[in-house]
BAKOL-101399 format. One record per residue (C-alpha): residue number from 1; residue in three letters; x, y, z. Coordinates in pm, 1 decimal, padded with zeros to 6 digits. Example, Ala and Ser with C-alpha at 12.3 -4.5 7.8 and 13.67 -1.06 7.14 Angstrom:
BEGIN
{1; "ALA"; {01230.0; -00450.0; 00780.0}};
{2; "SER"; {01367.0; -00106.0; 00714.0}};
//
This chain:
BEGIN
{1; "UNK"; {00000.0; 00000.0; 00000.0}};
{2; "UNK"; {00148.7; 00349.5; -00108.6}};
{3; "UNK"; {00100.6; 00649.3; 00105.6}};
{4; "UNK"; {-00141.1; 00809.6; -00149.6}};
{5; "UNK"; {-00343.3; 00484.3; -00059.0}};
{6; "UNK"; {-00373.9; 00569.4; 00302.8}};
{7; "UNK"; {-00466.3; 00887.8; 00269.6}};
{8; "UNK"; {-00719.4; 00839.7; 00039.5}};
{9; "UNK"; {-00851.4; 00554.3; 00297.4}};
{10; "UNK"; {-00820.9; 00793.2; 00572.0}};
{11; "UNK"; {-00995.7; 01069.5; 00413.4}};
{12; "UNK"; {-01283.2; 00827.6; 00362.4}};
{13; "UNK"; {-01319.6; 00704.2; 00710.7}};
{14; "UNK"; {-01578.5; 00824.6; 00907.9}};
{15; "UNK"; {-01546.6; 01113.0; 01206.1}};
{16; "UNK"; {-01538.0; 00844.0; 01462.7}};
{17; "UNK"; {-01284.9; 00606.0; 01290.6}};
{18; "UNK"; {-01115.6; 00897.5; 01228.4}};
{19; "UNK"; {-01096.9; 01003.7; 01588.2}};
{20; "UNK"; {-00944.0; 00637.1; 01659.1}};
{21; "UNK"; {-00713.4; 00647.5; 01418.7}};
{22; "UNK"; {-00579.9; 01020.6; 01497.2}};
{23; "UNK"; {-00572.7; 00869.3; 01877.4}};
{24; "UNK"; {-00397.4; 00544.0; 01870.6}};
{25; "UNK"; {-00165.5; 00729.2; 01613.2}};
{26; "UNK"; {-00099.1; 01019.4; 01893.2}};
{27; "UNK"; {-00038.3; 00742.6; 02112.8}};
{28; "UNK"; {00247.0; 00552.6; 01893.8}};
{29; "UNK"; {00408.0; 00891.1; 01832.8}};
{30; "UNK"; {00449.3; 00922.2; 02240.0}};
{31; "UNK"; {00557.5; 00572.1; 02299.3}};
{32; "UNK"; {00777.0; 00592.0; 02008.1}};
{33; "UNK"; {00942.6; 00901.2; 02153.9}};
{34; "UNK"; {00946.7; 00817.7; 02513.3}};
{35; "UNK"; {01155.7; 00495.6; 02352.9}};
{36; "UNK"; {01422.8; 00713.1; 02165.2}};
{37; "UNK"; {01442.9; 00934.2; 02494.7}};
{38; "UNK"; {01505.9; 00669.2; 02715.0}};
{39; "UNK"; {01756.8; 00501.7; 02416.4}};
{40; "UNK"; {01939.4; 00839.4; 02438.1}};
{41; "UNK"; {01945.7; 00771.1; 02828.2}};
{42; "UNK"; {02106.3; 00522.4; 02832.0}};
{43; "UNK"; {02312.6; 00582.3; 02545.8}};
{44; "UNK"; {02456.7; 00902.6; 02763.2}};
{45; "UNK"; {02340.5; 01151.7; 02494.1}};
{46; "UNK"; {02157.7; 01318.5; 02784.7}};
{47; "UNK"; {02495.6; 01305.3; 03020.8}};
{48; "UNK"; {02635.3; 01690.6; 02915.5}};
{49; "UNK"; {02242.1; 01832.6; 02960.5}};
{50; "UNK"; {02246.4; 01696.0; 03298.4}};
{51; "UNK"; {02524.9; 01777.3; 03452.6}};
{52; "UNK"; {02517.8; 02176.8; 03299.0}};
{53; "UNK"; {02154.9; 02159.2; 03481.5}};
{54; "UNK"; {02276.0; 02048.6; 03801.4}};
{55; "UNK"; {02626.8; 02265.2; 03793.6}};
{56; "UNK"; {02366.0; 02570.5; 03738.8}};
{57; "UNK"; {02124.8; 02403.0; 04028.9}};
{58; "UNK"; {02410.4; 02358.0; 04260.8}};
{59; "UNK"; {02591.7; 02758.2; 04198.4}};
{60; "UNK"; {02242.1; 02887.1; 04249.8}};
{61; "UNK"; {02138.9; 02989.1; 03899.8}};
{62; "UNK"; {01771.4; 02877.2; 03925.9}};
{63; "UNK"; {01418.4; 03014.3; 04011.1}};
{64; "UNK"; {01197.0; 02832.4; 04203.2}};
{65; "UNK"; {00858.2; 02785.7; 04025.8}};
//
């Protein structure tokens, strides 16, 4: 199936098939995401981010919120 395909089939679903496809596709884009962030975790790509944030934390360059 080619991508024209799809959206031709999505622009003929109905409002409520719609509204489960645009849902459970919301919901693979997050779990998809929250994969490659915790990938990048563990990977150490995150490493440089958290220690500036904590050197800042720890000389008192924050505001509380």
């Amino acid at each position: 199936m080619t991508i024209e395909q799809i959206e031709k089939a999505i622009l003929n679903l109905s409002e409520q098939d719609f509204s489960k496809l645009r849902n459970w596709l919301l919901d693979l884009d997050y779990q998809q995401w929250d994969q490659q962030l915790e990938q990048d975790i563990i990977d150490g790509k995150l490493d440089a981010l958290a220690q500036e944030a904590l050197a800042e934390f720890e000389a008192g360059d924050y505001q509380e919120i």
